[in-house]
C-alpha positions as CSV (number, residue, x, y, z in Angstrom):
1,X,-122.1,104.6,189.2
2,X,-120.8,101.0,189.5
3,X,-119.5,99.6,192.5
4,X,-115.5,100.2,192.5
5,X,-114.9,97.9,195.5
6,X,-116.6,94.9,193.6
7,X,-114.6,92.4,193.3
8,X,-113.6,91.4,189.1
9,X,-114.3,87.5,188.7
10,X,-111.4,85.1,188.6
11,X,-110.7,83.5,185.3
12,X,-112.1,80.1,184.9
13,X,-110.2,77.8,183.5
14,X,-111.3,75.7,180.4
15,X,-112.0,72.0,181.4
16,X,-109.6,69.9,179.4
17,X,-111.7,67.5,176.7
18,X,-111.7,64.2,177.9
19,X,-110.4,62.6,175.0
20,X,-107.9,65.1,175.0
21,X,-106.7,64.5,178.6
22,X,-106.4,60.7,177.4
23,X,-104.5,61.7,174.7
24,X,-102.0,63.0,176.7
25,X,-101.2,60.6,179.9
26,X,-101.0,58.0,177.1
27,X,-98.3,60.3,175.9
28,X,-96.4,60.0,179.4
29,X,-96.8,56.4,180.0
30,X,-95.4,56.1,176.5
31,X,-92.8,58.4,177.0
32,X,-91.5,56.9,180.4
33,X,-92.2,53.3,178.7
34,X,-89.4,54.3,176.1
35,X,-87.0,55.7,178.7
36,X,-87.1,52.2,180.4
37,X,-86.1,50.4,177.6
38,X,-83.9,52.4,176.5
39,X,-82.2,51.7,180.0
40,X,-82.6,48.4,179.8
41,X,-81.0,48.8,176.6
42,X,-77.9,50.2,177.2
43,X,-77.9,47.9,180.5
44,X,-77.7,44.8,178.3
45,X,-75.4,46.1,175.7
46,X,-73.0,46.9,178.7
47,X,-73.6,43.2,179.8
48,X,-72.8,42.0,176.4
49,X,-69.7,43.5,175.7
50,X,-68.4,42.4,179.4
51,X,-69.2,38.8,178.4
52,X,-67.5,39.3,175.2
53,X,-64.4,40.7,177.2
54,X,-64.5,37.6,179.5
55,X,-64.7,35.2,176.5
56,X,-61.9,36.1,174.8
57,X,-60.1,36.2,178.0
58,X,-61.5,33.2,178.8
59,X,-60.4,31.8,175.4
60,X,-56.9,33.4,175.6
61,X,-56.0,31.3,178.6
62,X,-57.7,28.2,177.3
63,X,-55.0,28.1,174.5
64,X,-52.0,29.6,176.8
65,X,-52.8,27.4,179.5
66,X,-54.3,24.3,177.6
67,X,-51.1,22.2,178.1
68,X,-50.4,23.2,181.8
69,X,-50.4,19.3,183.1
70,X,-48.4,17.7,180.1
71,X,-45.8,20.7,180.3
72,X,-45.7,20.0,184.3
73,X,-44.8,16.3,183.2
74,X,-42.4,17.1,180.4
75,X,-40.2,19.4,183.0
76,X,-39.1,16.2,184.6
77,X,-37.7,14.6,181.5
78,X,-35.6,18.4,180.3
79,X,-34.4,18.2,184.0
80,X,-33.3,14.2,183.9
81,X,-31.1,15.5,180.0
82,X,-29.9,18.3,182.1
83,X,-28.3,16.7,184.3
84,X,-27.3,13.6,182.4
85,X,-25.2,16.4,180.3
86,X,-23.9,17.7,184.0
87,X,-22.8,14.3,184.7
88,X,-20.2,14.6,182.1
89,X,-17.6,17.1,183.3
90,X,-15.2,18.6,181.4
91,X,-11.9,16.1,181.9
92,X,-14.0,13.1,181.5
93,X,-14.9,14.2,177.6
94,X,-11.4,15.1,176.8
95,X,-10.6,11.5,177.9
96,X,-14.0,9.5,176.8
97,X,-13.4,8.9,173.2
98,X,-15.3,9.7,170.7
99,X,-18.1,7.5,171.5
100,X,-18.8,9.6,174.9
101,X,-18.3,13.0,173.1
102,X,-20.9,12.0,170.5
103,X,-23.4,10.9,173.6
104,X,-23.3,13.9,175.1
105,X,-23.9,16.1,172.1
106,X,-26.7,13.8,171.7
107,X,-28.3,14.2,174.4
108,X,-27.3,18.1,174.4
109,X,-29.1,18.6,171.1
110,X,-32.1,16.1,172.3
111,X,-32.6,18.7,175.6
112,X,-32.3,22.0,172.9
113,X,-34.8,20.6,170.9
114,X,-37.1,19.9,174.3
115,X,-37.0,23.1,175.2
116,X,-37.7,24.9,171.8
117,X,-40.8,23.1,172.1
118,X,-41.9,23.8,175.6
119,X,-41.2,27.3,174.8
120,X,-43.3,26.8,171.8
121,X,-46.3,26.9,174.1
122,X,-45.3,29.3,176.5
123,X,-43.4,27.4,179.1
124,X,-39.7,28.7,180.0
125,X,-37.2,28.4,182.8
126,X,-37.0,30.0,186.3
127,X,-33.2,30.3,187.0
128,X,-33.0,33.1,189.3
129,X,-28.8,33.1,190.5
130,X,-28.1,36.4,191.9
131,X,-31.8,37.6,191.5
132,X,-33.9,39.1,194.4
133,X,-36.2,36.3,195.7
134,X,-39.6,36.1,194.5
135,X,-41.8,34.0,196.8
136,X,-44.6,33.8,193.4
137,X,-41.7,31.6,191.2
138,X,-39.6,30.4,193.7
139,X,-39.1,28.4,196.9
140,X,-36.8,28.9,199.7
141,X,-35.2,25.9,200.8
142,X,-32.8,27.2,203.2
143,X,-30.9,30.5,204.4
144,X,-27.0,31.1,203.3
145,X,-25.0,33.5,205.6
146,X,-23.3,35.9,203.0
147,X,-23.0,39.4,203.4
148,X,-21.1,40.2,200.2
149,X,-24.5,40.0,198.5
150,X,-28.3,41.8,199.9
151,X,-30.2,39.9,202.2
152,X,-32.9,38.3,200.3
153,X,-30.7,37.7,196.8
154,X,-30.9,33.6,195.7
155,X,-27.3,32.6,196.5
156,X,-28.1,29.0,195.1
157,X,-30.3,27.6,193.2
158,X,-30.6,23.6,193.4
159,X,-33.3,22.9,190.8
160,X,-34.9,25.5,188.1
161,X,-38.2,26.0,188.0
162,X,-40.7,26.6,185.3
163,X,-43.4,28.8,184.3
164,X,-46.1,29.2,181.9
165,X,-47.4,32.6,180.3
166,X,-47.0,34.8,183.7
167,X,-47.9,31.5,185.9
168,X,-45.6,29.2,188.1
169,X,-45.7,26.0,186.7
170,X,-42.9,24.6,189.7
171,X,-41.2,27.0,191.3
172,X,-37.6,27.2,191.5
173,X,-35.9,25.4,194.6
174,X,-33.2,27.7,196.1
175,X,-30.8,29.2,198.8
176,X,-31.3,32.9,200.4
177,X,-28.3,34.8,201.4
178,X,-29.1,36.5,204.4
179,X,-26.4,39.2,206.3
180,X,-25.9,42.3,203.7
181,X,-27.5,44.9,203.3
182,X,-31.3,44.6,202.9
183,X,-32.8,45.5,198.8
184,X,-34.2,48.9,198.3
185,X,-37.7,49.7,198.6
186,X,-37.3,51.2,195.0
187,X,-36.2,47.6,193.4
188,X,-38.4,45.4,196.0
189,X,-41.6,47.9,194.6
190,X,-40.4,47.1,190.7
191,X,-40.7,43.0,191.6
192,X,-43.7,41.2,189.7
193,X,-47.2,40.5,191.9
194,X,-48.1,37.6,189.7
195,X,-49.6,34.8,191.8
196,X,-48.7,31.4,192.0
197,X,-51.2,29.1,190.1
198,X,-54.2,28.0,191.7
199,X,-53.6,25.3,193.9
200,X,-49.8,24.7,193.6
201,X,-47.9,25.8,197.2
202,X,-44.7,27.9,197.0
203,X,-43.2,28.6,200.3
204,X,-42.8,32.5,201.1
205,X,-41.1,32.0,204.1
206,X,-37.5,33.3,203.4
């Protein structure tokens, strides 16, 4: 009678062909050699399409911002016709002749046309009368006592400014009431954020 208590022989396990065994760590190398590049992949195709984002962005400003230093010139000549036209008041055309009423229009259509092209490429006026001040367009010259009006509101403004796309070209020179009652939080909150352009000052100090 055979021994029951012998113990029955572990299985052996078969011994993997060599060429086999090659076979398949070549399999894994490859296999973690096309995860890799399909990283790298996606990694550069991510990278592309930010650079193509940045171009166009890039580009966009180019050709919004291309005539930044001739525009900052040309403001000078639309503010010398403005207040050529200013210079003229009311009595002193009913009384000028002809001659004088023919000037002014003149120089009245000569300042229309300016403008229409400034704002041909993006550059308009800043005249912000009985707006809340905005320290990114405009520059507070001095404080005006007036409490008929909220603290902060431009009371006077003594030369317009200019911008260009959503950027100050020269900001606007005015007076601050100060003495009513302060703006709420609500219409302060709905006020643009747009900074100044690099490297031109505007005074924040109302």
């Amino acid at each position: 009678m055979a021994d029951e208590t012998a113990q029955t022989p572990e299985p052996t396990v078969p011994e993997l062909d060599p060429v086999v065994d090659q076979g398949l760590q070549r399999i894994a190398a490859l296999e973690k050699e096309a995860a890799d590049l399909k990283d790298q992949l996606l990694r550069t195709l991510a990278e592309m399409e930010n650079l193509r984002r940045r171009t166009e962005r890039e580009i966009a400003d180019a050709r919004t911002y291309a005539v930044t230093n001739f525009a900052r010139d040309i403001v000078g000549a639309a503010d010398n016709l403005t207040r050529a036209v200013a210079a003229v008041d009311a009595e002193a055309r009913a009384t000028g002749g002809e001659a004088l009423i023919s000037l002014v229009e003149g120089v009245e259509l000569t300042e229309r046309e300016l403008m229409k092209a400034l704002e041909k490429h993006g550059v308009s006026r800043v005249d912000p009368a009985g707006e809340k001040f905005d320290p990114n367009f405009h520059q507070a010259m001095f404080e005006v006592p007036d409490p008929s009006v909220p603290s902060g509101t431009v009371v006077q403004v003594m030369q317009v400014g200019f911008k260009i796309g959503e950027r100050v070209l020269r900001p606007a020179l005015v007076g601050v009431g100060r003495g009513g009652p302060k703006v709420a939080p609500t219409e302060e909150a709905a006020q643009p954020e747009t900074p100044p352009e690099s490297g031109h000052r505007v005074d924040k100090t109302v």
